[in-house]
C-alpha positions, 0 to 999 in steps of 0.5 A: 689284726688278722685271725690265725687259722691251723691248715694241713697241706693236701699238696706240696706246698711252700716246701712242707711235704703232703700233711703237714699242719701250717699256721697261717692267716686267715685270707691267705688260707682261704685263697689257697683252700679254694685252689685246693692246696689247703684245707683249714682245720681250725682257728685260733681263738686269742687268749684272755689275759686275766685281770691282775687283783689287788693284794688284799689286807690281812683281816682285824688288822688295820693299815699302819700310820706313815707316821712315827708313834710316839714311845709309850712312857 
C-alpha cells in the first residue's frame, strides 16, 4: 500500500490555485517535488486500531448455570 503524503502546490497544478495543501501518494509526489511543482509537508502515519476487551465479570459473583435450579421446598 502506498504511503499518504500532505503537499502544498508551489504552482498551479491539477486545477488547485498556488498553496493550496493536496493528499496524495508518495511517488507520485516526489516525481512532482523534483520538478518543483510540489513540496511534501508531511506523511501520514496509519492509525491503530485498538484491540476490542473482553467484557469482564462482576467480582464475588459466579457465572450462572445454563441449567435450570431446582425449586427449594
Amino acid at each position: 500500500m502506498a504511503k499518504k503524503v500532505s503537499v502544498k502546490t508551489k504552482a498551479v497544478f491539477n486545477g488547485e490555485p498556488v498553496g493550496t495543501t493536496l493528499e496524495m501518494d508518495e511517488t507520485l509526489a516526489s516525481k512532482y517535488e523534483a520538478l518543483k511543482y510540489l513540496e511534501i509537508i508531511e506523511e501520514f502515519k496509519p492509525k491503530r486500531k485498538p484491540a476490542q476487551k473482553k467484557p469482564a465479570q462482576a467480582k464475588g459473583k459466579r457465572a450462572e448455570a445454563t441449567t435450570e435450579a431446582k425449586p427449594k421446598e
